[in-house]
C-alpha positions as CSV (number, residue, x, y, z in Angstrom):
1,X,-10.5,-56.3,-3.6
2,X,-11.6,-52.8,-4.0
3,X,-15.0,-52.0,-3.0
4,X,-17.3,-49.9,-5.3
5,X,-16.9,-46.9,-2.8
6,X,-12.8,-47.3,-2.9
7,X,-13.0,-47.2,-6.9
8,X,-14.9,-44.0,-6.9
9,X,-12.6,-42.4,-4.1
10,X,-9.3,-43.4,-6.1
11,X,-11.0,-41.9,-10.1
12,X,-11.6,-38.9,-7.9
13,X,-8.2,-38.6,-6.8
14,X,-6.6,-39.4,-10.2
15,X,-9.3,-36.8,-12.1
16,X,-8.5,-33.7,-9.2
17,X,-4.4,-34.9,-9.7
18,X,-4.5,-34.2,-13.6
19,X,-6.5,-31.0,-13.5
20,X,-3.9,-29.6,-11.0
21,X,-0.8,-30.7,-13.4
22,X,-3.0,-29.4,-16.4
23,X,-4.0,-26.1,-14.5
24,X,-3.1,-24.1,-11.9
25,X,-3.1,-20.4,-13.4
26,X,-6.6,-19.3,-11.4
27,X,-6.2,-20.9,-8.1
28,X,-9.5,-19.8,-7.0
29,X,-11.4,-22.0,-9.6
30,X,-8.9,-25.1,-8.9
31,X,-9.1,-25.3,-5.4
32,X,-12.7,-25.1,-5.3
33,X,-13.0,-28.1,-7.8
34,X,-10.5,-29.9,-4.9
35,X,-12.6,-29.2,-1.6
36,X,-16.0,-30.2,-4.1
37,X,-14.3,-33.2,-4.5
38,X,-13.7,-33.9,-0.8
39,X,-16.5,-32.5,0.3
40,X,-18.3,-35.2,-1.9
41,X,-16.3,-38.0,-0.9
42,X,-16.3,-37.0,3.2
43,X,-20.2,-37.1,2.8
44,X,-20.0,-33.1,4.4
45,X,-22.9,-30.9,3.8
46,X,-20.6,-27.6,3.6
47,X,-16.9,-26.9,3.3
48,X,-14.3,-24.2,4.2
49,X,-10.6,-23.7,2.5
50,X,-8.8,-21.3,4.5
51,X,-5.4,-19.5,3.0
52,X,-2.8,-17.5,5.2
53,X,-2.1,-14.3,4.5
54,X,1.8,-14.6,5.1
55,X,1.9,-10.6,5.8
56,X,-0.7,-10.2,8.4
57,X,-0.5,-13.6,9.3
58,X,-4.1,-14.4,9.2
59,X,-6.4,-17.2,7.6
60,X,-9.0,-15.8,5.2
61,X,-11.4,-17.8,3.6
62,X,-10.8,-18.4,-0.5
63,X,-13.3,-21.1,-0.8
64,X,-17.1,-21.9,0.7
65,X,-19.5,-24.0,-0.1
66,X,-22.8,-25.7,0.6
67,X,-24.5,-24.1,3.9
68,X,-21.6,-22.0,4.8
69,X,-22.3,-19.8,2.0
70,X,-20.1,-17.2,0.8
71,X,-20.6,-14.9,3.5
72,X,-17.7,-16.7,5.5
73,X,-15.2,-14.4,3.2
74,X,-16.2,-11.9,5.2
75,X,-14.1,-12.9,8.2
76,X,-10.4,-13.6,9.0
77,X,-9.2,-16.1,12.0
78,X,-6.0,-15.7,13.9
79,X,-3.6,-18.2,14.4
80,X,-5.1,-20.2,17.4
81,X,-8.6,-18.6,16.8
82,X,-11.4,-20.6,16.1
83,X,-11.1,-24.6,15.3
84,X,-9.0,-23.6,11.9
85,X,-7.2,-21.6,13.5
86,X,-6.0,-24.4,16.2
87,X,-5.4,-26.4,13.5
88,X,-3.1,-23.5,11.8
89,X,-1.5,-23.1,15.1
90,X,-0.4,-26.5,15.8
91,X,-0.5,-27.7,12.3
92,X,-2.2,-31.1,13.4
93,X,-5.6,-32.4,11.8
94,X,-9.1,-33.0,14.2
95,X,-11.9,-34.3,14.3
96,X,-14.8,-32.8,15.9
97,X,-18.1,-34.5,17.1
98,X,-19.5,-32.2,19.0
99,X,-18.9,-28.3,17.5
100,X,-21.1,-26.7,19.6
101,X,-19.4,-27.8,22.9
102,X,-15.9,-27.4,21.8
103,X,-14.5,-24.0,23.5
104,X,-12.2,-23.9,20.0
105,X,-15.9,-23.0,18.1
106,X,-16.3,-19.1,16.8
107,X,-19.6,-19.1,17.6
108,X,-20.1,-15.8,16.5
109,X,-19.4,-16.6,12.9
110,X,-21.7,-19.5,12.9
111,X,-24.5,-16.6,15.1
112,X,-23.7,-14.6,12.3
113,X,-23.9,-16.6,9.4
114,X,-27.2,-18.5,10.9
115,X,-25.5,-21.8,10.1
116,X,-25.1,-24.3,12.6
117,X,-22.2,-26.7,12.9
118,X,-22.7,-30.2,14.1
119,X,-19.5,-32.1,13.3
120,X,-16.4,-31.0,11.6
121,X,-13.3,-32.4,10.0
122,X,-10.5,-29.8,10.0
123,X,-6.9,-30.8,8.6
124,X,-3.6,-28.6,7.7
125,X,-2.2,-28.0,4.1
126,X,1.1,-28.6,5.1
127,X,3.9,-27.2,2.2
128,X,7.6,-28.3,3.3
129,X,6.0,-29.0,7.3
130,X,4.8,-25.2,6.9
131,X,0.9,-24.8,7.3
132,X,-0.6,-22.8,4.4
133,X,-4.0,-22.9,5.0
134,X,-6.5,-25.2,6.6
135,X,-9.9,-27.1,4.9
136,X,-12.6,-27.3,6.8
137,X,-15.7,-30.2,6.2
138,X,-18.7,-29.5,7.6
139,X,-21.6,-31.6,9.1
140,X,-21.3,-35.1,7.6
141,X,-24.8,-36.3,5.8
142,X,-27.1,-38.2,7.5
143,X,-26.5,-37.3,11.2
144,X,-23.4,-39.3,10.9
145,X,-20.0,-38.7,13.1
146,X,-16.9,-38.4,10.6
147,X,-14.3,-41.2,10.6
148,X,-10.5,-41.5,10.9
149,X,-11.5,-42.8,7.0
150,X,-12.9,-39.6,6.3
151,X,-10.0,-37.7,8.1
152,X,-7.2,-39.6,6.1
153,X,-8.9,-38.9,2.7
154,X,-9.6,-35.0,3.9
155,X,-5.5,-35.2,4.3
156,X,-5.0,-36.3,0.5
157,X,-6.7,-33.7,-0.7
158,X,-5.0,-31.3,2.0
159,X,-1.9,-32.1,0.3
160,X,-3.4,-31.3,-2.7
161,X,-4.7,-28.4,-2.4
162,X,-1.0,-27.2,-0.9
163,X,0.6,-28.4,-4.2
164,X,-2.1,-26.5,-6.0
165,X,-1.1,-23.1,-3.7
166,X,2.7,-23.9,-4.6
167,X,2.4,-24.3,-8.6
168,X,-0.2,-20.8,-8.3
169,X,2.7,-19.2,-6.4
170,X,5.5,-20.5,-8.3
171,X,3.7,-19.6,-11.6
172,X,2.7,-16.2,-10.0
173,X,6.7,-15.6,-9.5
174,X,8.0,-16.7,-12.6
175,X,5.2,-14.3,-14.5
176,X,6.1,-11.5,-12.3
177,X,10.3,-12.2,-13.2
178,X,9.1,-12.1,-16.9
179,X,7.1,-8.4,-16.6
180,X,10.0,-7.1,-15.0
181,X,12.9,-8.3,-17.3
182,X,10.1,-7.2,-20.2
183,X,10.2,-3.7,-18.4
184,X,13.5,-3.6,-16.9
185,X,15.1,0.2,-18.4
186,X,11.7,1.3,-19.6
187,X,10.3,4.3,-17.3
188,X,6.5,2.7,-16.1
189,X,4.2,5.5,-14.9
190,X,1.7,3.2,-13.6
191,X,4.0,1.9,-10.9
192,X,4.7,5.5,-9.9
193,X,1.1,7.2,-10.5
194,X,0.2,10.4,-8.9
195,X,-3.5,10.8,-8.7
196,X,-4.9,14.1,-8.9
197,X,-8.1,16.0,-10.3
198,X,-7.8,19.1,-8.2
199,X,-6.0,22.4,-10.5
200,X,-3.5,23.1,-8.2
201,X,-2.5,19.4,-8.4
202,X,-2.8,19.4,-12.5
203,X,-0.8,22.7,-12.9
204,X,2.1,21.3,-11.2
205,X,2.3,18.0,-13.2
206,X,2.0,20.4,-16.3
207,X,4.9,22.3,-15.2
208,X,6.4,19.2,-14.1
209,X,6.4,17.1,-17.3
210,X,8.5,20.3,-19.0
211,X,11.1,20.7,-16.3
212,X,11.4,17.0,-16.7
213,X,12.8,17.4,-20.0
214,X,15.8,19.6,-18.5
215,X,18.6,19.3,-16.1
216,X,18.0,22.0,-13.9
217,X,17.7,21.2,-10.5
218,X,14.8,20.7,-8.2
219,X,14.0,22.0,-4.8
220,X,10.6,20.4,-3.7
221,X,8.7,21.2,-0.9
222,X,5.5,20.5,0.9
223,X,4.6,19.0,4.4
224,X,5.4,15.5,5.3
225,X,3.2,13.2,3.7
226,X,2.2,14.7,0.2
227,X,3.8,12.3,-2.0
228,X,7.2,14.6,-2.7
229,X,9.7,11.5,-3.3
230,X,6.4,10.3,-6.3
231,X,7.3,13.5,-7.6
232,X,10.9,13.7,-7.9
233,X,10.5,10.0,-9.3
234,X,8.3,11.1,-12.1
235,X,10.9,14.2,-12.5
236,X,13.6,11.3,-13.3
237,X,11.0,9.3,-15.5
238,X,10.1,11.6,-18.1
239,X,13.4,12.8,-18.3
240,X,16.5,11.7,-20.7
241,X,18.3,10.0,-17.7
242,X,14.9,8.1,-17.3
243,X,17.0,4.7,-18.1
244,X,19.9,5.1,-15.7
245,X,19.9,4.7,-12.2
246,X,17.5,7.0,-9.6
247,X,19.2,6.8,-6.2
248,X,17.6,8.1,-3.6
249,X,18.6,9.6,0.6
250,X,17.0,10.5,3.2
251,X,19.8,13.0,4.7
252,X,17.7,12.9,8.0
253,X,17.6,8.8,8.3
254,X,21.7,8.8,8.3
255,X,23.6,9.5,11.5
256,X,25.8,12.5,10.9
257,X,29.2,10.8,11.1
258,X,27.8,8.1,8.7
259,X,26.7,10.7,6.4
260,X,29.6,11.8,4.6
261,X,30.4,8.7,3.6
262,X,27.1,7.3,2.6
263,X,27.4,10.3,0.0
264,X,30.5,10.6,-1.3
265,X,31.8,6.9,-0.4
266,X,35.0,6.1,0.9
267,X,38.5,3.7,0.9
268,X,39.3,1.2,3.1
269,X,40.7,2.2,6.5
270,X,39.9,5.6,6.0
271,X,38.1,4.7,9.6
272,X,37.5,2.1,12.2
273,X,35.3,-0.3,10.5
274,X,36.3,0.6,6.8
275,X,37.0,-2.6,5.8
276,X,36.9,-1.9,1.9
277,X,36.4,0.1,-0.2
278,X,32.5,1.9,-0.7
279,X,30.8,3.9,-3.4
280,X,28.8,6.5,-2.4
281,X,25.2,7.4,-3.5
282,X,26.9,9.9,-6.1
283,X,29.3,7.6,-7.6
284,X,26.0,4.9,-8.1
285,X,23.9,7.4,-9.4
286,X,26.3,8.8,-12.3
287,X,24.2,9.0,-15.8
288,X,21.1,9.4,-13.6
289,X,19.5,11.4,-10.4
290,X,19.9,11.9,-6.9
291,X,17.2,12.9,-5.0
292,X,18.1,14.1,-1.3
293,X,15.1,13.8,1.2
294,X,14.9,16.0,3.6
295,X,18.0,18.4,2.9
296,X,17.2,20.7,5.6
297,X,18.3,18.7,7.9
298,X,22.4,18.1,6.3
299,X,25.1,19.5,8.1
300,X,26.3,22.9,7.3
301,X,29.9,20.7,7.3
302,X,28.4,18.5,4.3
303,X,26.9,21.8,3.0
304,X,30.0,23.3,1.5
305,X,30.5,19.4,-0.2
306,X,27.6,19.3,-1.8
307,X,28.0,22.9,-2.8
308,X,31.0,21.8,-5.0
309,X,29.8,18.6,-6.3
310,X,26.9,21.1,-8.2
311,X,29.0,23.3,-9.1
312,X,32.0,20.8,-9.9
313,X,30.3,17.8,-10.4
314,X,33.4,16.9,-8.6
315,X,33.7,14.7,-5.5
316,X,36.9,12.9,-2.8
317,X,35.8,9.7,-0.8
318,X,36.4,9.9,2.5
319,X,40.0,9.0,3.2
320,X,41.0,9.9,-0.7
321,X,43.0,12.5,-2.7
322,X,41.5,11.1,-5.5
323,X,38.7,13.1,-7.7
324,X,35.6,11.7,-9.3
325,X,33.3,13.8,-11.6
326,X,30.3,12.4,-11.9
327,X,27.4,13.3,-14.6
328,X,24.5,14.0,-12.2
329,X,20.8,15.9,-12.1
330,X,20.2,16.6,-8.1
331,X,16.9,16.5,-6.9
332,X,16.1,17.7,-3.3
333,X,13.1,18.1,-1.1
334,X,11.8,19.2,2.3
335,X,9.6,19.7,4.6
336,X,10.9,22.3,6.6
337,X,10.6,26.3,5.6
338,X,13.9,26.4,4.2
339,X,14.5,30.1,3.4
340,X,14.1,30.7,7.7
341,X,16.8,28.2,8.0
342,X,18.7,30.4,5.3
343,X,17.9,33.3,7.6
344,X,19.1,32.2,10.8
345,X,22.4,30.6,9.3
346,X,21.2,27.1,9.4
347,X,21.3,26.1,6.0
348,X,23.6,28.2,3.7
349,X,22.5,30.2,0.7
350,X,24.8,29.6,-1.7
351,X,23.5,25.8,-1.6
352,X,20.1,27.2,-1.5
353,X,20.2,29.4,-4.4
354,X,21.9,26.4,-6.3
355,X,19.3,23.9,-5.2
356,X,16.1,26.1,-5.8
357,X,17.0,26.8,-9.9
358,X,13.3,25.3,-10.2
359,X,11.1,25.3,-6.8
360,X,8.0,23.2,-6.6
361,X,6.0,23.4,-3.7
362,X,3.1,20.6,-3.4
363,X,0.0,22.4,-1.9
364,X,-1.2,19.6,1.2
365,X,-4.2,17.5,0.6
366,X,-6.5,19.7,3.1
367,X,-5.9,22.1,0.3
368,X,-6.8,20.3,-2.6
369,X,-10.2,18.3,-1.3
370,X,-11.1,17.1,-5.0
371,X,-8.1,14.8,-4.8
372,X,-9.6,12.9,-1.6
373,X,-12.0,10.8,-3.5
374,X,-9.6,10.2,-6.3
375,X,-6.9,9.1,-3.9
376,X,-9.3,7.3,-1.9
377,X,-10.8,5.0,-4.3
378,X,-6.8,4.5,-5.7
379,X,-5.6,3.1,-2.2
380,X,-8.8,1.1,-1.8
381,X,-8.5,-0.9,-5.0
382,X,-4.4,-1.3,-3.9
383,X,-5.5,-2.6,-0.2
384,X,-7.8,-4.8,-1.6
385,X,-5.3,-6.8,-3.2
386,X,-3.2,-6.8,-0.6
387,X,-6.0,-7.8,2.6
388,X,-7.6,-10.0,-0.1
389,X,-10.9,-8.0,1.5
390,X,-13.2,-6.8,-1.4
391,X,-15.5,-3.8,-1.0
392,X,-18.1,-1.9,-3.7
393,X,-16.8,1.6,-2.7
394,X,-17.1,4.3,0.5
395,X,-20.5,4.4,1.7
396,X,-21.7,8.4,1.6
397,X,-21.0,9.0,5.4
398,X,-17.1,7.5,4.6
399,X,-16.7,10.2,2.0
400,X,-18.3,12.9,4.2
401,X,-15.8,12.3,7.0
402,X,-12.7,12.0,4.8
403,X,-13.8,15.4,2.5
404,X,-14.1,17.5,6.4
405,X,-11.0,16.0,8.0
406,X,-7.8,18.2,8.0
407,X,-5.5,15.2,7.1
408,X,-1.9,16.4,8.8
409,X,-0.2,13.3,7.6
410,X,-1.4,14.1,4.2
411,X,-1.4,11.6,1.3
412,X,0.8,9.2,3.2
413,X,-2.2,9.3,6.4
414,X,-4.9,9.2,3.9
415,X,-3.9,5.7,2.2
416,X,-2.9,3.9,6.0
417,X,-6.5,5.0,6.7
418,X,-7.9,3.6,3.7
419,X,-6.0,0.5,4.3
420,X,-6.8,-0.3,7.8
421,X,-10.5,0.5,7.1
422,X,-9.9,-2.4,4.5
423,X,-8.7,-4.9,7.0
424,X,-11.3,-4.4,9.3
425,X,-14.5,-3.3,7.2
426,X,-17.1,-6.0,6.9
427,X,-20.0,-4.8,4.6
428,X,-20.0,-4.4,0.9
429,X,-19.0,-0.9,2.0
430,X,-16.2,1.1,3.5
431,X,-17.9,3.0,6.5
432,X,-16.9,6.0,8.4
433,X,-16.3,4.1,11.4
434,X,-14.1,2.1,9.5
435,X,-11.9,5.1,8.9
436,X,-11.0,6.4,12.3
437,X,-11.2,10.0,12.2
438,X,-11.4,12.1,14.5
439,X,-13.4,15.0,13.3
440,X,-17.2,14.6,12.1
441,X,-18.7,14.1,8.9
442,X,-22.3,16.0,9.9
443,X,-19.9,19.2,11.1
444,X,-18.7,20.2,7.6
445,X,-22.3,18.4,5.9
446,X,-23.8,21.0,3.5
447,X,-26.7,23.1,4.8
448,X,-29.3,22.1,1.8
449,X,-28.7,18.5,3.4
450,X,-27.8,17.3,-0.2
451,X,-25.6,14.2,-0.3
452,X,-23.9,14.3,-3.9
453,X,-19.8,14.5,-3.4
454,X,-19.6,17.3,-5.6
455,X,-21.8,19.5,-2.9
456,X,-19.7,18.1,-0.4
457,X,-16.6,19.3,-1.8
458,X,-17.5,22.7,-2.2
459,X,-19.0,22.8,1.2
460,X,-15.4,21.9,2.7
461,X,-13.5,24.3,-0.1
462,X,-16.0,27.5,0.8
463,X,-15.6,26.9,4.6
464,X,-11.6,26.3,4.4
465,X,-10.7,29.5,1.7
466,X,-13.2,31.2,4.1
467,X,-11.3,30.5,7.1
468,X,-7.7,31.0,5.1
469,X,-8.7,34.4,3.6
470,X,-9.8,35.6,7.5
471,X,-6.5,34.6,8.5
472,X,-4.9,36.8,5.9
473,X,-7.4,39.9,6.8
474,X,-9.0,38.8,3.4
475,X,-5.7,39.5,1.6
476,X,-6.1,37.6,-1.9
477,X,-2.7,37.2,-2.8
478,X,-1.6,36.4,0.4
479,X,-3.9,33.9,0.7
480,X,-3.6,32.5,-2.7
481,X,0.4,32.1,-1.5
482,X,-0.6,30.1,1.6
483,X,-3.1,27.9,-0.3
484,X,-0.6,26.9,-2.6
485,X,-2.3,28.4,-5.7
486,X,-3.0,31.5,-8.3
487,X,-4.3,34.6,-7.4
488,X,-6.2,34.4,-10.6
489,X,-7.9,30.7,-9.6
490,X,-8.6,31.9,-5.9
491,X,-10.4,34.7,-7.5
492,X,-12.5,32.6,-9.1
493,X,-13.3,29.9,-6.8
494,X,-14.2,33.2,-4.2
495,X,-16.7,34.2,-7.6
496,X,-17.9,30.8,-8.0
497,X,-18.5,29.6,-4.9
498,X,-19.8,33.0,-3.7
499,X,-17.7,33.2,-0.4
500,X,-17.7,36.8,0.9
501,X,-16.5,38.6,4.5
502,X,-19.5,38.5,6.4
C-alpha cells in the first residue's frame, strides 16, 4: 500500500506530466515549474537546470532557484567542468555527500555566489542516450544526506524535463518551417539589415535603393570587411528580379581550373571527374543576379568569357558547342584598387568599363564612427541570442575604446568583437576589457573630460579628418575622395567641428 508520501510524489508526477503535454511554447516557465517540483519532492533547499548550448558546447544555466539565486546565469561549465559538468561528460547521475571535498566542486562559483554547498544530487537529461542538460539539487533539508530514493525520483523528472526541451525544440522548428514557407519569394529586409546613421553611409543607401530599380550593373568596392556582399543583396531585393534566385561567388575561394566550370557549368566527360552533367552559377541564376566576390582576383583567361556573357548574355559549358543565353543583372565587388590592376594589365578594361556602369564604393567603418554604436548595439542584441548571455548595454569605457580603435577588419571585425565580449562578459555590462582592443580608450578621450557618446564621436572624427587632411597637404577634395565622401559635407564637418591647420 502506498504511503502518504508515495501519493503526493505520484499527483506531482501526473500534474508536471499534463502541464508539459498542455504546454511547452515558453520552455523557460515550464521547466522551472519541473525542477520546483523536484526540488520539493527531493527535500533540496536550492536547484540548478543546466542546458547545452549545442554550438559552443557548453552548459549554461536556464533555471535557479532557492539559495543559488539567479546569479548562477552568469556562468557557463565545460564539459567535464564542475560536478554538472562530469555528469554532462559521462552522462551518468551522482550523488554527492560531501561537496566541499569533492575535487569535481567549482568552488569559485560557490566563492562567488557566497552560497555554500553541502550535498548535491546531480543527474543527466538524457534525449535518445544524448545528454542535454543536467539538474542539479542542492543541500537536502534538515542536514540530511540524499538517498538512492531521492536520486531515482530526480531521474523522473530528468526525463521530463528532456521531453519538455524536445517538444520546445520541435515546436521551435516547425514555427520556424511555417515563417519561411509564409516568406519564401518575398524580399525581407530585416534578414538582410544594413545599419547605418553616419551620411556617408545614408547617401549610399539613397543612391542605392534607385539603382536597385534598374539593371545596370554594379561594381562595389570597399576594404574587406564593410558589409559589400549586404549590399549587393539589398541591390537584388529592391529590385524587380527580387523574387528569383541571387546566386552568389567568391571568384577568389575557387581554384583556377575549377573556376570555369563553377561559372559557366559543364557536360559530362568534358574532364576527368565529370561524371554528369553541371549547371553553372549563370545558368542557376537566370531571372535573377550574380554577384561575383572578389573579381579582381579572375583570370584574365575567364576575363574575355565573362566579357561576352555581358555583352551576349551568351554562354558554352565546358566541353559544349552548345549556347545558352541567359537573362542576368551581374553584380561584382572588390577589395582590391581595381583601376591599378587595369593599369598594369592585370585585369582588362573592356571588362572593367562594362562592370563599373554604376560604381559604389563603401567608405570603411574608421571613416564613418557614428555607425560604431549603431552596429554595436545591433550585433550585441544578435550574440545575445545566440550565447544565451544577456547584458544592459556597453559600459561608457566599452564605447570609448570601440569609437578610438581603427577597426582594419571593418564591420565584419567589429561584430566577432562584440560577440566574443558576449561570451565572456559577466556584469550587467559589456566592458572594454571584454572587447580586446588594442588601442586605448583614454588616448582619443575628449579634452573637456566629458563622457556623452556624442562628444566622443566628434573627438575621434576632428582628430581622424585632421590627420587625413595633413596627409593630403590640407587638399579638401582630395581628402574628401580618400574619406569616401562630398567635398561639400567635408566642408562642413571642417566648419562645424572647427578643425584647422595648426
Amino acid at each position: 500500500m502506498l504511503s502518504k508520501i508515495d501519493v503526493q510524489k505520484f499527483n506531482t508526477l501526473v500534474e508536471t506530466n499534463a502541464l508539459i503535454n498542455s504546454n511547452y511554447a515558453d520552455l523557460n516557465s515550464l521547466l522551472t515549474n519541473i525542477i520546483d517540483s523536484a526540488t520539493r519532492l527531493c527535500a533540496g533547499e536550492a536547484s540548478c537546470l543546466l542546458l547545452m548550448n549545442k554550438e559552443t558546447r557548453e552548459l549554461f544555466f536556464e533555471v535557479s532557484l532557492g539559495g543559488a539565486g539567479v546569479q548562477t546565469k552568469r556562468f557557463t561549465v565545460k564539459p567535464g567542468e564542475g560536478i554538472g559538468g562530469w555528469v554532462a561528460l559521462h552522462n551518468k547521475p551522482l550523488i554527492v555527500d560531501d561537496v566541499e571535498s569533492d575535487k569535481r566542486h567549482r568552488h569559485d562559483i560557490s566563492k562567488e555566489l557566497n552560497y555554500a554547498v553541502k550535498n548535491m544530487l546531480a543527474v543527466p537529461m538524457r534525449v535518445k542516450d544524448e545528454c542535454v542538460g543536467v539538474i542539479e539539487i542542492i543541500n537536502k533539508k534538515e542536514g540530511k544526506s540524499f538517498t538512492q530514493e531521492d536520486l531515482e525520483w530526480l531521474q523522473i523528472f530528468a526525463t521530463q524535463a528532456g521531453i519538455a526541451v524536445v517538444n520546445a525544440q520541435s515546436l521551435e522548428k516547425a514555427h520556424s518551417k511555417i515563417e519561411q514557407l509564409q516568406e519564401q519569394g518575398k524580399p525581407n529586409m530585416e534578414q538582410h539589415t544594413i545599419i547605418a546613421k553616419s551620411p556617408a553611409i545614408l547617401e549610399k543607401l539613397e543612391i542605392l535603393d534607385r539603382v536597385a530599380k534598374t539593371d545596370s550593373s554594379v561594381l562595389i568596392l570597399g576594404e574587406s570587411g564593410v558589409g559589400k556582399e549586404i549590399f549587393a543583396e539589398r541591390i537584388h531585393l529592391l529590385s524587380p528580379r527580387s523574387k528569383k534566385p541571387f546566386v552568389r561567388l567568391n571568384c577568389a575561394a575557387i581554384p583556377e581550373g575549377l573556376l570555369e566550370s563553377e561559372l559557366f557549368g559543364h557536360v559530362k566527360g568534358a574532364f576527368t571527374g565529370a561524371i554528369a552533367n553541371r549547371h553553372g552559377r549563370f545558368e542557376l541564376a537566370d531571372g535573377g543576379t550574380i554577384f561575383l566576390d572578389e573579381i579582381a582576383e579572375l583570370p584574365l583567361a575567364l576575363q574575355a568569357k565573362l566579357l561576352r556573357v555581358i555583352q551576349e548574355r551568351k554562354f558554352e559549358k565546358v566541353g559544349s558547342d552548345a549556347t545558352i543565353t541567359v537573362d542576368i543583372r551581374i553584380l561584382a565587388a572588390t577589395n582590391r584598387d581595381i583601376e591599378k590592376q587595369v593599369e598594369k594589365g592585370d585585369f582588362r578594361s573592356d571588362l572593367y568599363y562594362r562592370l563599373n556602369v554604376f560604381p559604389l564604393h563603401i567608405p570603411p567603418l574608421r571613416q564613418r564612427p557614428e555607425d560604431i554604436p549603431e552596429l554595436a548595439g545591433f550585433f550585441l542584441k544578435k550574440s545575445m541570442k545566440k550565447t544565451r548571455n544577456h547584458f544592459n548595454g556597453f559600459s561608457t569605457e566599452a564605447l570609448e575604446a570601440m569609437l578610438s580603435y581603427s577597426w582594419p577588419g571593418n564591420v565584419r571585425e567589429l561584430e566577432n568583437c562584440v560577440e566574443r565580449a558576449c561570451v565572456i562578459g559577466k556584469g550587467k555590462f559589456v566592458q572594454a576589457e571584454d572587447i580586446f582592443l588594442k588601442s586605448l580608450p583614454g588616448e582619443l578621450m575628449p579634452k573637456d573630460g566629458s563622457r556623452k557618446l556624442k562628444t566622443a564621436e566628434n573627438a575621434f572624427r576632428t582628430r581622424y579628418i585632421r590627420k587625413v587632411l595633413g596627409e593630403h597637404n590640407w587638399n579638401q577634395t582630395e581628402t574628401a575622395k580618400a574619406l569616401g565622401i562630398q567635398r561639400t559635407y567635408l566642408s562642413r564637418l571642417i566648419k562645424e567641428l572647427e578643425i584647422n591647420n595648426t
